[in-house]
Steps between C-alpha positions, in 0.01 A plus 500: 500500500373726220775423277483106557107564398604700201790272388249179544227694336780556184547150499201343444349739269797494309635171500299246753176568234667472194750157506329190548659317838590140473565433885666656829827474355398636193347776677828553673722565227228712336509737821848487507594580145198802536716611783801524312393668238237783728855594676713493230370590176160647587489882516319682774315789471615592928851461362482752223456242275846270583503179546573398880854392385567837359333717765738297771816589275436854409414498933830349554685736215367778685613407821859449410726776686630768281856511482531764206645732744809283605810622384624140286889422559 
């Protein structure tokens, strides 16, 4: 629940305050497009300073199995 209160909190303060809303659909796309970018572009100082994107690759990268020790035919 924290992190919904903390990603919220980011939100507003960053975006909600700032752009002037038209109407609910307006609002909408504004959220959405915020979304987008906070988990795609946005670094994160809990990441080490990746974007989400990158921290879920260089997770992924690291999870690959080694197979540097197979002898290759």
């Amino acid at each position: 629940n924290g992190s919904r209160e903390r990603g919220f909190g980011t939100l507003k303060y960053e975006h909600l305050f700032v752009h002037e809303i038209d109407d609910a659909l307006d609002l909408s796309a504004q959220i959405r497009a915020w979304r987008v970018e906070y988990n795609t572009v946005r670094r994160h100082s809990a990441l080490g300073y990746l974007t989400p994107a990158d921290y879920a690759r260089h997770c992924t990268h690291e999870m690959e199995p080694d197979d540097s020790h197979r002898d290759r035919t």
